[in-house]
N, C-alpha and C positions, 0 to 999 in steps of 0.2 A: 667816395671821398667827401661831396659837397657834404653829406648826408650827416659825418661824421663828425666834421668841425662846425654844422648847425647845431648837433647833440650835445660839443663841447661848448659854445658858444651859449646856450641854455642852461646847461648846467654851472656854467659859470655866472651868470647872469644869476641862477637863483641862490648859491654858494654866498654872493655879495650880499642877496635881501637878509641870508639867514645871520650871516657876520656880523652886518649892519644891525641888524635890531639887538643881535646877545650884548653887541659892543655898548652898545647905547643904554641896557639896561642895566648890566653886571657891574659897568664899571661906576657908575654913583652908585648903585646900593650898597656896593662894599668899602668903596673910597670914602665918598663923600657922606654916605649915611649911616654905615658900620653898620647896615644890617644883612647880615653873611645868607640868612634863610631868606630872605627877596630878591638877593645876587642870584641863589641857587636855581628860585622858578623864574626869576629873570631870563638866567642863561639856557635851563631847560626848554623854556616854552616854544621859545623860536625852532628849536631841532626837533622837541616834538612834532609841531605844526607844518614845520617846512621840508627836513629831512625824514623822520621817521615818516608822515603821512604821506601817501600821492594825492595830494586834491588836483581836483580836475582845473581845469581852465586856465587862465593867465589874468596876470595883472591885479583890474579888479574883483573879478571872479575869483579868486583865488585871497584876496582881502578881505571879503565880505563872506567867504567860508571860517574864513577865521573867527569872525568876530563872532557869527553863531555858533560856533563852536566852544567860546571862551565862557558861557554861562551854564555849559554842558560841565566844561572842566572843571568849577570851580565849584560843581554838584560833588562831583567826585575826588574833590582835592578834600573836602569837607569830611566825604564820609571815610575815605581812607582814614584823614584824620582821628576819627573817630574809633575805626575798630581798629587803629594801632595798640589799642592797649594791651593786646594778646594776639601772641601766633595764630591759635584756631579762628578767631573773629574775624582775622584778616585775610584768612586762607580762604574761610567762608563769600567774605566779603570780595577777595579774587573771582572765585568761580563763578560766582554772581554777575559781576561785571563783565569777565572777560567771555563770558556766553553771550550775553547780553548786546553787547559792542561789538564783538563779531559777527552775531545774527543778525545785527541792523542792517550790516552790507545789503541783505534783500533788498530794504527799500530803497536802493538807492546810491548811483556814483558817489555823491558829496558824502553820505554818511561813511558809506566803505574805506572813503579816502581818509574818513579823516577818526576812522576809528582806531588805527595804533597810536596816535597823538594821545589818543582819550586815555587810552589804556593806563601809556605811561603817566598820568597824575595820580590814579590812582596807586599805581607802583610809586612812585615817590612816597606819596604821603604816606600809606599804610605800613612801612618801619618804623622800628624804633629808631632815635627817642621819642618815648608818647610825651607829645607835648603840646597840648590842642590848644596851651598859653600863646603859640607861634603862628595860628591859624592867619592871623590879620596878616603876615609878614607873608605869608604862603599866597595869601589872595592876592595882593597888592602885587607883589612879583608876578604872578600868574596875567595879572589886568595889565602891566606895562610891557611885558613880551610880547603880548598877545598885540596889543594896540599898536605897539612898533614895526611886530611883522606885518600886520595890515597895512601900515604905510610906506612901509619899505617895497612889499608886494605893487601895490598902487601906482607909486610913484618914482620907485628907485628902478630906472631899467627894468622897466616894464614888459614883458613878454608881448608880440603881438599876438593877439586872441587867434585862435586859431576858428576855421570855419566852421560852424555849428551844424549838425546833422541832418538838418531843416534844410540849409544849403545845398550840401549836394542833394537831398532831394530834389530838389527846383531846379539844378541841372541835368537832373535825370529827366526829369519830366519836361524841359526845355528839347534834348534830345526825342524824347518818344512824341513830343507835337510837331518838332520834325518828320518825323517816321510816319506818322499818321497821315500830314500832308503829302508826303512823297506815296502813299499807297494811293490815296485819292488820286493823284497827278495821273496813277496807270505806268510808273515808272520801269515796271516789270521786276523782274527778280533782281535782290542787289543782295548778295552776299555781305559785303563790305559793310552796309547800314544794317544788319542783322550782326556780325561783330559788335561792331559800335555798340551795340544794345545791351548786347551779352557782356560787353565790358563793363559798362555803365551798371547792369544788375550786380556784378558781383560789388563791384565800389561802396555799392548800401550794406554788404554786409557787416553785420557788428563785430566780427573780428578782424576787419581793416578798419578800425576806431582804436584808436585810447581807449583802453579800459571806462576812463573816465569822462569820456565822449560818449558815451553810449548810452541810448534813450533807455534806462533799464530799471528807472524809479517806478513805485507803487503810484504815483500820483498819473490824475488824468492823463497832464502834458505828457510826459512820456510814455503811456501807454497806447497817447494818439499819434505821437510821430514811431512810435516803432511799426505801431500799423500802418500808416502809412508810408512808410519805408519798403515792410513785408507788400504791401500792395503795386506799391510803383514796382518792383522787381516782378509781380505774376504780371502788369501791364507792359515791362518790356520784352518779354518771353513771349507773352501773346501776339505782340508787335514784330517782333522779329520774325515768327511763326510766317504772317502774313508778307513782311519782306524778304522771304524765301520762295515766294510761290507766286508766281504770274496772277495779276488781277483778272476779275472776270467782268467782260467786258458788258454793260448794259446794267450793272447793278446797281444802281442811284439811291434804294434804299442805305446800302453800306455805305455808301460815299458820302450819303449825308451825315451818318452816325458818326463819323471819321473824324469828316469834318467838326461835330459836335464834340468829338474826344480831344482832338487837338485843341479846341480853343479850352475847353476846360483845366490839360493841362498847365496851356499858357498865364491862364489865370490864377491858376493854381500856385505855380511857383512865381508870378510875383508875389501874390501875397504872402508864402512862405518867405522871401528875400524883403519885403516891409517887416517883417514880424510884429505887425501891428495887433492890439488885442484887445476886445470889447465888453463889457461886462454882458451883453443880452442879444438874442439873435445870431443872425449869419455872418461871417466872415465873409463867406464868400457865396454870392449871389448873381448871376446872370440872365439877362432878360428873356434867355429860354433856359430851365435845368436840364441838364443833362439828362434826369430822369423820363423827361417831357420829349424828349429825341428818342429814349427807346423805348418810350411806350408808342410812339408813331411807327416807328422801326419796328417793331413786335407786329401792329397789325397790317403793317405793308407787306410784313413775311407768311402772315398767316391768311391775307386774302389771295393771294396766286401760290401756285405750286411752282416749283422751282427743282431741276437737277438736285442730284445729292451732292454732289463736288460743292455748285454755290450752297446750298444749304451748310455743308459744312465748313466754307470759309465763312457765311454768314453767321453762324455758330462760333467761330473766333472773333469775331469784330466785334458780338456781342457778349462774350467774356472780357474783354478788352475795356469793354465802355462801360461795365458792370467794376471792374477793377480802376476804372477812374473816377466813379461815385463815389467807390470806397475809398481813394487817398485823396478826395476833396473834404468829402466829410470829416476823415480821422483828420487832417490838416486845420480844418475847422476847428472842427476840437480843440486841437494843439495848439490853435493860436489864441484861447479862450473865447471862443461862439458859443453859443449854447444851440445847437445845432438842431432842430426840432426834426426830428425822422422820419419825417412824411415819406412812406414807398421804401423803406427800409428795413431791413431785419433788424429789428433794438436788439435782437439778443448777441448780435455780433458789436452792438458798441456801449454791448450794459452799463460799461464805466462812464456813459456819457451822463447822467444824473445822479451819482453817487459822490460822498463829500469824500477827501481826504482822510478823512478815521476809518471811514469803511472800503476803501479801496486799500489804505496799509494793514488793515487787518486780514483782509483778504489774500492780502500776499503772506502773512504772517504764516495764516493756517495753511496756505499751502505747500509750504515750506518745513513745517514743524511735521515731517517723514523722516522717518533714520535714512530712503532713499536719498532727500536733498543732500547734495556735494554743498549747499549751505549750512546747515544742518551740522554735518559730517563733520566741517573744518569749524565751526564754532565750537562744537563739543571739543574737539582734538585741541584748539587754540586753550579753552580755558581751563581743559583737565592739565594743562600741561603745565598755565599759568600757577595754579593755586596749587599744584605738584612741588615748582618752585620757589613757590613762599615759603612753605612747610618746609623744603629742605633748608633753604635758607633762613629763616627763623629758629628752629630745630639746630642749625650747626652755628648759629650765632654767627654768619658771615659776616666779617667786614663788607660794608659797602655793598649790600646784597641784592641791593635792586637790579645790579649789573647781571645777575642771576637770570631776574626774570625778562631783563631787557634783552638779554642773550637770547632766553626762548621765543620773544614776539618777532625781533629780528631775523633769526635763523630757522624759523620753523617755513615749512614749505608741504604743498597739497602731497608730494609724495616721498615715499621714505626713500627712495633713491639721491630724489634732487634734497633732502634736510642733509642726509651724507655727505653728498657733495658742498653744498653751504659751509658743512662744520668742518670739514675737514680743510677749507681755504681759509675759515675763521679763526682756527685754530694756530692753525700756522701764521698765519697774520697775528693774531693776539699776540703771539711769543712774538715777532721781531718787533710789536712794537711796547711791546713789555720791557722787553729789552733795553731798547731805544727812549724810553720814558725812564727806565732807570738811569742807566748814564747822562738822563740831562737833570733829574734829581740830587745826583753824585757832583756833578759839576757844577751846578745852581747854587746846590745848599739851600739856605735858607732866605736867598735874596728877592723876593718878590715882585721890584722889578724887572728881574729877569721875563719871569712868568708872565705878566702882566705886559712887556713889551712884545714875548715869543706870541700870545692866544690870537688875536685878528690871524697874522700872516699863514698859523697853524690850522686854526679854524677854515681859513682858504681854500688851502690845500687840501683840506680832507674832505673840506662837504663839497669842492671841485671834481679831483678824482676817484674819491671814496665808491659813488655810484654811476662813475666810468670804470671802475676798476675791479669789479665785485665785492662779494666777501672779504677777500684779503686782505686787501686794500681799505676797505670800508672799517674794518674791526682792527686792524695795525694804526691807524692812523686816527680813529676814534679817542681809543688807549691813549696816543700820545692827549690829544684832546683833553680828554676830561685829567689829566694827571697834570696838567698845564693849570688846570683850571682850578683845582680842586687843593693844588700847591700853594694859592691864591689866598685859600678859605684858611686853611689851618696847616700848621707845621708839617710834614709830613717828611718820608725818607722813603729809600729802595722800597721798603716793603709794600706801597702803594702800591705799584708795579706787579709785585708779586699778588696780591688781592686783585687784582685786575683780570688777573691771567687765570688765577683759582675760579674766581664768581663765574667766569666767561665757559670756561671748560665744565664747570657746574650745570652750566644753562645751555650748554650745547648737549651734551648727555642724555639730561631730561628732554630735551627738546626731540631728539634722537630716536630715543625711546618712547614717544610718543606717536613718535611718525611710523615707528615698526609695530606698537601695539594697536593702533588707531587707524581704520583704513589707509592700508598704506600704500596701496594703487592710487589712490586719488579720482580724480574723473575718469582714467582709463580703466578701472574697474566696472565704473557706475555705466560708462556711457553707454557699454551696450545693454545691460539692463534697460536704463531708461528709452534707450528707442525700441528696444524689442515692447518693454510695455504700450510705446505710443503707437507701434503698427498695431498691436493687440487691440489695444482700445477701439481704435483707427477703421479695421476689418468689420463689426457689426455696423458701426456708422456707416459704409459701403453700401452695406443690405440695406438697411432702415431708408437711404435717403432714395435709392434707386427705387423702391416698395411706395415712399411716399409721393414718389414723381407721379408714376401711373397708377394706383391705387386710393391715393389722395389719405392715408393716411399719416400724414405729418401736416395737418391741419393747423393753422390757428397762427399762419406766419403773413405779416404784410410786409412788402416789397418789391425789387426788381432783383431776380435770379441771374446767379451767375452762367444760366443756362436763360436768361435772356425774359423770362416770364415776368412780368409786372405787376406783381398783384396790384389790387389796387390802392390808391395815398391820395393826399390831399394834397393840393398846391400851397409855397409857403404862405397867400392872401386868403386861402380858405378854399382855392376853386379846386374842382375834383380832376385827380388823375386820371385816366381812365389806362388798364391794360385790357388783355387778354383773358378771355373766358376759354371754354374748351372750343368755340367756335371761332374764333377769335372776333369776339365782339366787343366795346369796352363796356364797365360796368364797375359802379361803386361800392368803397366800403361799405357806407351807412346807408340805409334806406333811403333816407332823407336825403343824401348826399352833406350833411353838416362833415365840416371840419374834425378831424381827430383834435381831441385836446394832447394837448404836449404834456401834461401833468398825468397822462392814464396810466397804468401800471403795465411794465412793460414782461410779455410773457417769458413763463419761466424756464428758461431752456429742458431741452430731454434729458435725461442721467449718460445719454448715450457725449451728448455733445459736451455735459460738462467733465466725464469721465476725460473724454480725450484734449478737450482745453488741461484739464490740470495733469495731463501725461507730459501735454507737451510743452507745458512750462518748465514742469521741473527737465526734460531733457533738453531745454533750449538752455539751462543753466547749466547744466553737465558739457553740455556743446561748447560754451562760453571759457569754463574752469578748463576743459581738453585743450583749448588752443592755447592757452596760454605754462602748459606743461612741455616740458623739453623731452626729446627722442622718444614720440609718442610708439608705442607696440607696435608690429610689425600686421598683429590682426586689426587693430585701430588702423593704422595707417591704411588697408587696405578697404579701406570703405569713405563714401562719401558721406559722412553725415550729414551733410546739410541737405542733402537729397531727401533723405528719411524725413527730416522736418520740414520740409518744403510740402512731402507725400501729406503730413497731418494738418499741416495749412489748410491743403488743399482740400482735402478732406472736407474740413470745418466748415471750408467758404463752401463748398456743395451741400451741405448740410444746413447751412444759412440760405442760400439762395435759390436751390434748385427745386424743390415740394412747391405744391400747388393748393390751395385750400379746398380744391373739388378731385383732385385727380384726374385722370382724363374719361369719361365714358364713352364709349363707342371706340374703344381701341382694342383691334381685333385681339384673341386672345392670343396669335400666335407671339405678337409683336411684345404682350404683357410675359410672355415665358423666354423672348429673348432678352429683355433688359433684366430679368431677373438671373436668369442664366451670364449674363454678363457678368453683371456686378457680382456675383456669385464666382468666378472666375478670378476678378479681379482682390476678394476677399482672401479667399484661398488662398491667393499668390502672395496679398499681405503676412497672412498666416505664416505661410512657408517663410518669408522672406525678416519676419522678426524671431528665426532659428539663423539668420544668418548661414546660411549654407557653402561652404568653399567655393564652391562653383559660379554662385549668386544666382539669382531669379530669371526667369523667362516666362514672360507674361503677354499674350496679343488678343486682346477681348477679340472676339469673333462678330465681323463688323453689321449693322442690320441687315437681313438677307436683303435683295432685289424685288422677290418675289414676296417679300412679308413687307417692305417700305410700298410696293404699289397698291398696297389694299388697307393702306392707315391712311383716314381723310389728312388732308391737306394738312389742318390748322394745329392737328395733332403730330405730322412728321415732325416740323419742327424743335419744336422740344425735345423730342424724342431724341434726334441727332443730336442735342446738346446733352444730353443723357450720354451718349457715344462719344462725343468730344471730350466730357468729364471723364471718361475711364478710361480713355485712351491716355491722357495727361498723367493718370495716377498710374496707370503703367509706367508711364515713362519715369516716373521718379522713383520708384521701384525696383525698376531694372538698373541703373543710376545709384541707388544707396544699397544696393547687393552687391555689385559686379565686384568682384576683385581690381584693385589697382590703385598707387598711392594718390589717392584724392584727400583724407582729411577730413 
């Protein structure tokens, strides 16, 4: 209930910004300046910007969307303008656009949001009358909606901004420097603080966000908070792991590591909660790094021998504090650091030195697949668009934009839910087809009328319009613009009836787009794209467990999510020191000099970037599924987010777990069981992106007894984190196969 009258309370708040600016614009350009074509993008701009677009944020977030917005429009008010002179040029000129403006979505919340606004100027402008004598009246109107809605946005009952993504991260990690503290304390097992955690992971995920909340741009910023999002969720998981299971009593290297990961969080999400941001250097810096704890930690575990049980909760502590490197760093990032990678895989945060052109292009190409569900819905969006020109120009419709505003409003990722759309729109258009003629009939020709009915009508419609759906939204539109348009020029019943024709016109094509044009939507795709990203996924398995013990995935510096440190420089220049195979420390450079921060950073394997770009495009597919209605009954019975969690994970062991020597003197039985593992584990990949009814059953087979006491000391180690990583990717295996409605 609270929830409901917040959403109406919202929507009526922004109902007012959109009223408030048409009002303010419409009524001097046509009263007081008798210019009818500046009333018209007067009155448009605001409903483009405000109703038709979702932009993300509040207030002034949402003001300052606009305004960049308004020199994108007034690109496209231009060339509409332009090739109005002919049906084909404009049809042309649709396709163009409407590809164009719906593929942007990639890069980005703001753009996605605010690309049906765009649309519609170029659907304005590009009808006849060609009259490019009217352009100034077009702009001008265009610049004072525009400016109005920004200040109404702003200033007029203002939304309070809602918490930024950044936020609950630093809550999450507030919580897991708790969790870390209470394992140090020796607390014992608490269920209860392992919930908590498990709650807190899910919270980060991007589909309990706003569409338009969600770190999902080509730019740095958001590709360092979404990893760092993904990373705080593997550091509560990890953490929880350990608040499930009795401490072991005498371990002081873990405790100190602990201790090292709690204060890092803490630090962490203050500065996330400053959002403060530097042109150069670290954001965040502490007078020991975290890295500098586990490379102490690494040779405390490598100089005594130790149980396997500690060994392998000491193997979770140091997944843990390897996954709290990584959401300090990405946070860094995100807060503009310029984060130098001393003891870092650079190939996991490649976007830290690349500009804005080449990270959006980078998304571009990744994207430009007939697989992307971006892709998919740009192509469907603008065939459908310049489908509706054509008929509309072609049939000479009155008022024929209404055509194609029909198709941009009522189209939908799958041909079931466009159905449902039209056929509420439909019904809707007629009662208020209806209902705008009888107040045509009784008006007449009194234009006060008109002019007194638009505010209160306009209310009501962009109030309940999108509380009410389709129906509602397209019945009360009608009344709208017939209100409006009554204002402009003479007009009788038969508006009314052009209303309801152009609408039924644009829902048809729209229809029929959705039936010839992938009409599954993401619940086609999605299993495609995880089946690809296990595929991918599965040799990356082999490759990374081969280059653990045979040291062939050379040429990586950092700290392994399997706990190894290669070796880095400290940020004043002084040297790291990790683990060698004896566990000894020892430097990058000969010399021990400083890495330069300008060196070119290595170029990942075909294997790693095969399965990064599986798994973006099925993180997009994942994204377009959740927000589809009465998903399949075989979708529904899988966890997807499991499946992508498997290829995360993946990745980060593929980042962090190779060694630049491998290990020598590791008996050979022990080199035939981690291969035999991962081999296991690969397989069950295999198996499990056929999706099988049954789902996956996978239990690596754990190092024997009798092969772990004849592997020197400094080499078990590692080795057990070899085993902890595929135990993990089992578990999300087993998780993104089983039957059961998880989503």
């Amino acid at each position: 209930m609270a929830e409901g009258l917040s959403a109406m309370a919202r929507t009526g708040r922004h109902a007012a910004h959109v009223t408030a600016a048409t009002a303010a614009g419409f009524y001097p350009a046509l009263y007081l300046l008798d210019r009818p074509v500046a009333g018209i993008y007067a009155l448009f701009t605001p409903i483009a910007f405000g109703i038709l677009s979702p932009l993300p944020g509040a207030g002034r977030e949402r003001a300052a969307t606009v305004l960049r917005a308004v020199p994108a429009a007034a690109v496209l008010v231009v060339l509409g303008t332009v090739l109005a002179v002919g049906t084909w040029p404009a049809v042309a000129g649709m396709l163009a656009v409407g590809f164009a403006l719906a593929f942007g979505s990639a890069c980005g919340p703001r753009i996605a949001g605010a690309a049906p606004g765009l649309q519609l100027f170029y659907i304005l402008a590009c009808f006849p009358p060609y009259e490019p004598g009217t352009l100034p009246q077009r702009l001008v109107g265009l610049a004072v909606g525009g400016a109005l809605l920004a200040l109404a946005e702003a200033f007029l009952f203002p939304d309070a901004p809602e918490p930024p993504y950044r936020t609950r991260i630093a809550d999450a990690l507030d919580l897991a420097a708790r969790a870390a503290s209470g394992v140090v304390r020796g607390e014992g097992p608490d269920p209860g603080t392992a919930a908590r955690l498990g709650a807190a992971g899910r919270e980060l995920r991007l589909s309990r966000l706003p569409a338009g909340a969600r770190p999902t741009g080509a730019g740095r910023t958001d590709r360092a908070l979404a990893q760092a999002g993904a990373a705080t969720r593997r550091l509560l998981d990890q953490l929880a792991l350990l608040a499930g299971h009795a401490p072991a009593p005498g371990d002081t290297a873990s405790a100190e590591l602990l201790r090292g990961i709690a204060a890092s969080c803490t630090e962490t999400a203050a500065a996330l909660r400053r959002g403060r941001r530097r042109r150069a250097g670290r954001v965040l810096a502490g007078p020991q790094l975290l890295e500098e704890l586990v490379a102490d930690f690494l040779k405390a575990r490598a100089g005594a021998p130790a149980p396997r049980a500690v060994l392998v909760r000491r193997s979770t502590v140091l997944t843990a504090a390897v996954s709290a490197v990584t959401v300090r760093t990405a946070a860094s990032l995100a807060l503009g650091g310029r984060e130098r990678l001393y003891g870092l895989p650079r190939e996991q945060f490649w976007y830290a030195a690349e500009g804005p052109a080449r990270l959006t292009g980078v998304r571009i190409r990744g994207n430009l697949t007939r697989r992307s569900v971006v892709f998919q819905n740009a192509l469907r969006t603008a065939l459908g668009l310049a489908l509706a020109r054509l008929v509309a120009g072609s049939l000479d419709l009155s008022h024929g934009f209404w055509v194609l505003l029909a198709v941009l409003t009522l189209g939908r990722t799958t041909a079931g839910a466009t159905w449902s759309a039209v056929r509420a729109a439909a019904a809707g258009t007629l009662a208020g087809a209806f209902a705008a003629g009888l107040l045509i009939v009784g008006a007449g020709g009194s234009s006060d009328v008109y002019a007194a009915l638009l505010v209160p009508m306009m209310l009501v419609a962009f109030t309940l319009g999108p509380l009410g759906g389709p129906a509602w939204g397209q019945g009360l539109f009608t009344l709208v613009v017939a209100t409006a348009f009554a204002q402009i020029a003479p007009v009788t019943w038969r508006l009314a009836e052009a209303r309801l024709v152009d609408v039924l016109t644009g829902s048809a094509i729209g229809l029929l787009c959705g039936l010839l044009a992938w009409p599954a939507g993401a619940r086609a795709e999605i299993r495609y794209a995880m089946s690809g990203l296990l595929r991918a996924a599965a040799p990356l398995v082999r490759a990374t467990a081969t280059a653990v013990t045979e040291g062939s995935g050379a040429g990586r510096d950092g700290a392994g999510e399997n706990g190894t440190v290669r070796s880095g420089t400290g940020e004043n220049g002084t040297v790291r020191s990790g683990t060698g195979e004896n566990g000894t420390g020892k430097s990058t450079a000969p010399d021990g000099a400083p890495e330069e921060p300008g060196s070119p950073s290595p170029s990942p394997s075909p294997g790693v970037r095969l399965t990064l770009h599986r798994l973006r495009i099925a993180e997009a597919a994942y994204a377009q599924y959740r927000t589809e209605p009465a998903p399949d009954a075989a979708g529904a019975a899988r966890d997807w987010l499991a499946v992508l969690d498997h290829g995360s994970r993946t990745l980060v062991g593929a980042y962090w777990l190779p060694r630049t020597d491998g290990m020598p003197g590791l008996p050979p039985e022990a080199r035939r069981w981690a291969r035999e593992a991962a081999e296991e584990v690969a397989a069950a990949t295999v198996r499990a992106a056929g999706f099988p009814p049954d789902g996956v059953r996978v239990r690596p087979a754990p190092l024997p007894p009798e092969v772990a006491e004849r592997v020197p000391a400094p080499l078990l180690a590692p080795l057990t984190d070899v085993e902890v990583w595929l135990r993990a990717l089992a578990r999300d295996l087993e998780a993104g196969s089983s039957p059961g409605p998880k989503g």
